[in-house]
N, C-alpha and C positions, 0 to 999 in steps of 0.2 A: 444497599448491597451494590456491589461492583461488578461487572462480565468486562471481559475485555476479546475483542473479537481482530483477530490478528490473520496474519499469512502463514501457512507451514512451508511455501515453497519459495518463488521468487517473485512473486506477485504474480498479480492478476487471477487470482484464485476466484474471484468470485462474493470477494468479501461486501461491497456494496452492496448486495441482493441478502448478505445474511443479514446486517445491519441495519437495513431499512423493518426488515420483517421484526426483528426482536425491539426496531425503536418503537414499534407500536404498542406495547407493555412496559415502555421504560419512560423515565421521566426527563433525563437529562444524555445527550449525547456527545462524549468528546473529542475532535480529534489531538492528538498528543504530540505528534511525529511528522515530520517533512514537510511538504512542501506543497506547489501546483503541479510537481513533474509527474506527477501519477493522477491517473481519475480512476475512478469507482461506477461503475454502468448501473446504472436503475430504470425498472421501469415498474410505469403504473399507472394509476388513472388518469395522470396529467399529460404523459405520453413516457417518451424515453428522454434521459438525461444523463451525462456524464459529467458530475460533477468531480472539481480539480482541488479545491479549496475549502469550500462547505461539509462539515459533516451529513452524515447520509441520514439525520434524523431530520432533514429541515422541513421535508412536505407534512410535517405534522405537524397540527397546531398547538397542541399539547404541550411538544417538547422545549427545553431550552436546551440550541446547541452550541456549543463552546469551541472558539479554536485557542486553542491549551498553549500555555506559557512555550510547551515544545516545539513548534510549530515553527515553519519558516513561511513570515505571515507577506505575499506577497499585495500590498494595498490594491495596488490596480488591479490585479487577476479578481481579487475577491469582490470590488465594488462591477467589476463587468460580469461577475459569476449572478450575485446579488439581480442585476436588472435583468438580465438574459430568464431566470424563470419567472420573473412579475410579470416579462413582457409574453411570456408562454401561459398566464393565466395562474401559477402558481401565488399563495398569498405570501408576503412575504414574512420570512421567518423567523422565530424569538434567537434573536443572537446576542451571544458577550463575547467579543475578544477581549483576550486578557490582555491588562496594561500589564502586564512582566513581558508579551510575546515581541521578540525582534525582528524587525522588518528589513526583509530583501528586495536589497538596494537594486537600482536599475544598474550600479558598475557591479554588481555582480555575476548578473545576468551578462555581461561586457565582456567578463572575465574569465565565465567559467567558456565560450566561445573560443576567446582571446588561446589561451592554455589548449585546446581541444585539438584548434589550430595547427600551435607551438610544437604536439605531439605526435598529429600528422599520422602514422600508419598505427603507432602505439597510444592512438588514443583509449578513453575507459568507455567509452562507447557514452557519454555525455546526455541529458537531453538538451544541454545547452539553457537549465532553468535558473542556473546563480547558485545551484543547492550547496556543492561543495565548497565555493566560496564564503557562502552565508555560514554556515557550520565552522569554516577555521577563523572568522572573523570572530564570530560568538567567544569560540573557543580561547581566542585570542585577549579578549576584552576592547575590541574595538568596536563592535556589533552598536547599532540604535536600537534600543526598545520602545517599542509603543507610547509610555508615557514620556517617553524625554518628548517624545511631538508636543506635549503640552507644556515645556517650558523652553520658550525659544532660545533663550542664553544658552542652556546648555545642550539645546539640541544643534547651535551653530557650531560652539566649542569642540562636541565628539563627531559632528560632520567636518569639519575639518583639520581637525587629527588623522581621519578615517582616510577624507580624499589625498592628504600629504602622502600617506604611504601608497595608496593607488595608482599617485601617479608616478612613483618612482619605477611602478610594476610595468604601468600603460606602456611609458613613453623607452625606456630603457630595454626592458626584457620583451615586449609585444611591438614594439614602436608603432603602438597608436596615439591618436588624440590625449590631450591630458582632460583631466576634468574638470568641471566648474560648478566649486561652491555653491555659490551666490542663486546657479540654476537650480541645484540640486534642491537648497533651500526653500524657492520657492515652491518648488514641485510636491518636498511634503507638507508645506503649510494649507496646500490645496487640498494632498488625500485628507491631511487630518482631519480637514472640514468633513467630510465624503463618511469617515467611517467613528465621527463623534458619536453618534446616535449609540454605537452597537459597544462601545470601549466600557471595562466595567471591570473588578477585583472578581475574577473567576477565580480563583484560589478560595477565598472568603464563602463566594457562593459555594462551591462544592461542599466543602466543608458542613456548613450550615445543611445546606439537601443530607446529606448524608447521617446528620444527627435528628433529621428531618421521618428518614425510614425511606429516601428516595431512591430510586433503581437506576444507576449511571450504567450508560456502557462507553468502554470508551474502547476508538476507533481509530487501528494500526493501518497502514499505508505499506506497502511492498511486504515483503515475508522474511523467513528466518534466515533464507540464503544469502540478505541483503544489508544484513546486521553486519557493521566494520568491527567488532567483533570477535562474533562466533558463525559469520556467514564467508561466502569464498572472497576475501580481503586478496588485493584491494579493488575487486572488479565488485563492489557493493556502492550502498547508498552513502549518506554522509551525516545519516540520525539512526539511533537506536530502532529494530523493528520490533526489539519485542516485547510482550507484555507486560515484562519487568520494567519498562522504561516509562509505561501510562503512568508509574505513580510518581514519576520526576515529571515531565511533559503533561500530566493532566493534572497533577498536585493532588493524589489521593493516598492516603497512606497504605502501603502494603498489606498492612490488616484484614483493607476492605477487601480484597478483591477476593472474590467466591468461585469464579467461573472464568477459566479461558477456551473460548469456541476458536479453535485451528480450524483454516479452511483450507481444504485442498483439490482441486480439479485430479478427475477419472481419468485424465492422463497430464502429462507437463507442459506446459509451456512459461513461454521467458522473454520480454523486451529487453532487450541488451546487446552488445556486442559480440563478435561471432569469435572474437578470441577469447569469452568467458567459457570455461566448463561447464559441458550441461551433456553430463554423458548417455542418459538415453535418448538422444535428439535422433529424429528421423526427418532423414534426408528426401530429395529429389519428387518423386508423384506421385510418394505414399503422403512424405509429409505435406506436401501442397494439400493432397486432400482432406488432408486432416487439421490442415489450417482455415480451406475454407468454409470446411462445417461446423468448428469450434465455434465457440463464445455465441453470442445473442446475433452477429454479424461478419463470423469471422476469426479470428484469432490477429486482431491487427490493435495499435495501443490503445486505451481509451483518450488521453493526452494526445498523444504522439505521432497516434496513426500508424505505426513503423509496423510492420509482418513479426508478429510474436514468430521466435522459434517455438517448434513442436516433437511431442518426442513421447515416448510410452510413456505409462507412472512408474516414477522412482521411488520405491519403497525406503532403497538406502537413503536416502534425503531428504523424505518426508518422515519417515522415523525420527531423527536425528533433529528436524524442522519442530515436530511436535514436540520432542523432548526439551529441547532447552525454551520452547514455550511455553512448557508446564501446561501444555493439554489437559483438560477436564472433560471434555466432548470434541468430536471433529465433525465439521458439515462437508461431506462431500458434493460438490457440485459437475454440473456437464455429465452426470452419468447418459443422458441422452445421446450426446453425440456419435458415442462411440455404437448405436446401434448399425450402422452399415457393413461392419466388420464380422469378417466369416473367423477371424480367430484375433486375441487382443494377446500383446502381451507387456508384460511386468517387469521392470527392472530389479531383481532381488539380489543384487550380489553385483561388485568391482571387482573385474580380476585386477592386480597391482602388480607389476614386477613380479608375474607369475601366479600372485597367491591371489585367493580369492575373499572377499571379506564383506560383511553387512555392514559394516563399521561405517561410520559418512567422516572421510580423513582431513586434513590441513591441505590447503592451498595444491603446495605441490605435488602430493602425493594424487591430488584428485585430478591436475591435469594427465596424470597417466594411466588412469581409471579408464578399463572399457568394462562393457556393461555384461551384465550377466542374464538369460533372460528366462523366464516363464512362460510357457504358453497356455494360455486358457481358451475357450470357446466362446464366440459370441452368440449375443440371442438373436442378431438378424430381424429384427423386427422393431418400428416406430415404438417408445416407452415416452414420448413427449408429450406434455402435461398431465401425467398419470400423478395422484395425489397418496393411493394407498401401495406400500413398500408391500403389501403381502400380494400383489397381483401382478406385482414386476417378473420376469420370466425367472425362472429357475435359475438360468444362467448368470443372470444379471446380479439376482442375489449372491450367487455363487462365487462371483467376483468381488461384490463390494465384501465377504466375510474372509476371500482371501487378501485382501489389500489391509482390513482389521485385524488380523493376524500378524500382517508384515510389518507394521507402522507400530504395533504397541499399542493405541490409542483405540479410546469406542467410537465411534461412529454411528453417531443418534442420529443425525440430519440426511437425506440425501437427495440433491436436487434432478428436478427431471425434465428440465428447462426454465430458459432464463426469465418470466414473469415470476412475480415476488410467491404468485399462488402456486405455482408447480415444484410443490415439496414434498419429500413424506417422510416419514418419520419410521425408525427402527427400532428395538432393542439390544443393542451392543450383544454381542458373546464375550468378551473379556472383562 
């Protein structure tokens, strides 16, 4: 059986913490989708980790994890990801990259900079990781894949096809440095050394597990707002986010897949640019505060570092976020945070050119979205690492069954701080 455990908003929901917990009952972990530009926060008995590259099943020795043909594999981040937890005492983990997955080139990473540059006040707010570069190359048919590393002929052939047109981009449109072959080539005949051990037909193996009776989950990267799309295009990622996409990206047939866990944070936030739409965002010394008590340290990237924007929960967006992910369950996480607050409240409604609507709209129509708001009561009191949902305040419940209400979706899961054990569990009403 399949789970696929995804984002309903714009990332950083929290999905690392739900995937470590459910890798402990599953046998094989994927991730499908992107890149290094995003990490996943865990913690647990090794300490905390923000893993960029690795799926979040690696601390288990059980598991075998996978980075999926979808994956924008970048060798170097992974083989420094790889020693950074050995040398923390972690063992190291049963891994297959798939030789289908394509590797982001260092003129990527050059490029996507280079362009960011170029765009100056109308940039897309970038993390400068190669992502979008890597995706129109693939798209393109210029992309390297994994296995070409093992046959030299034609891995010099489509490196330089690849740097010809690179450097008409560098030297002409960017006027930077042009690039060099010759360098380029030696550079991957080193990774290839690096990451021979872990290269393997992960396609083949899933398959097999799965005729096996094996329980895969496989593991989204950013959220539904981030899908180019059905997410706010073009201020999105530059890979599929959602669930539907594991079974391209991790090679599982549609069939399998049983369960999609949407995860979504007790209020919004968002790494991104400040000219993306993020209509309940809260401003000035509410939102500061509400930045620096979020997440496990903050509300700042696990990647990136950058100040997440912060803002109420957006019902109309995570509605719309859970829906085109074909939610089956949703975990709410951070319900904790928001204990300081003498009143919370809820995005449920965009006024638009007057009218008001639940609907989550197209691009343009959402830049002119203001928010509509709800106001609920809080419980004012610490709920942090409380494990049983029935001794949560009154209020608290109160809230999490009007957010269930608003979103469409059940909401079995709901976190009560960021260790993997501070959970509890509900009985949906819908």
């Amino acid at each position: 059986m399949v789970k696929a455990i995804v984002g309903a908003n714009w990332g950083d929901e929290g999905k690392g913490k739900i995937t470590d917990m459910l890798a402990e009952t599953s046998d094989v972990v994927i991730r499908f989708q992107g890149g290094a530009n995003a990490g996943h926060t865990i913690i647990n008995d090794y300490g905390r980790f923000a893993l960029h590259i690795l799926p979040s099943g690696t601390f288990y020795p059980h598991i075998t994890n996978i980075i999926g043909n979808g994956v924008a594999l970048d060798i170097r981040k992974l083989v420094d990801e790889l020693k950074s937890l050995t040398d923390q005492g972690v063992p190291a983990p049963n891994l297959i990259v798939s030789e289908r997955c394509q590797i982001l080139m260092p003129y990527h990473t050059l490029q996507d900079a280079y362009e960011e540059e170029r765009l100056a006040g109308k940039a897309f707010g970038s993390t400068k990781s190669g992502i979008a570069p890597f995706y129109s190359d693939k798209y393109a048919k210029i992309g390297i894949q994994v296995c070409d590393l093992f046959d030299e002929e034609r891995l010099k052939e489509r490196l330089t096809a690849a740097v010809s047109l690179k450097n008409v981009l560098f030297e002409h449109l960017y006027h930077k440095p042009a690039l060099n072959v010759d360098e380029l080539f030696q550079e991957l005949v080193t990774l290839r050394e690096e990451i021979r051990p872990y290269v393997g037909d992960a396609v083949g193996f899933v398959h097999q597990a799965l005729k096996e009776g094996k329980t895969i989950l496989l593991e989204g990267q950013l959220g539904s707002m981030k899908d180019p799309d059905l997410g706010i295009f073009p201020m999105t990622t530059s890979s599929h986010t959602l669930a539907g996409f594991g079974c391209v990206g991790a090679a599982v047939p549609p069939t399998a897949v049983e369960d999609v866990i949407c995860v979504t944070k007790a209020y919004s936030s968002s790494v991104g640019s400040h000219t993306e739409p993020f209509v309940s965002e809260l401003l000035g010394e509410e939102g500061d505060e509400l930045r620096r008590r979020g997440g496990d340290k903050g509300e700042f990237g696990a990647t990136t570092g950058r100040p997440r924007r912060v803002g109420w929960f957006d019902a109309v967006a995570t509605k719309y976020g859970c829906m085109v992910q074909g939610a089956t369950k949703v975990a709410l996480t951070c319900l904790d945070v928001l204990g300081y607050l003498d009143e919370i409240k809820v995005c449920t409604g965009y006024e638009i050119d007057g009218k008001v609507t639940d609907v989550f709209p197209v691009t343009p129509q959402l830049m002119k979205a203001k928010p509509v708001f709800t106001a609920l009561p809080g419980w004012k009191c610490d709920i942090r690492g409380c494990k049983d949902y029935e001794s949560l305040p009154q209020q608290a419940k109160d809230y999490v069954d009007f957010l269930e209400a608003h979103i469409g979706a059940p909401i079995t899961m709901v976190s009560s701080g960021p260790k993997r054990d501070e959970m509890t569990y509900r009985t949906p009403k819908i």
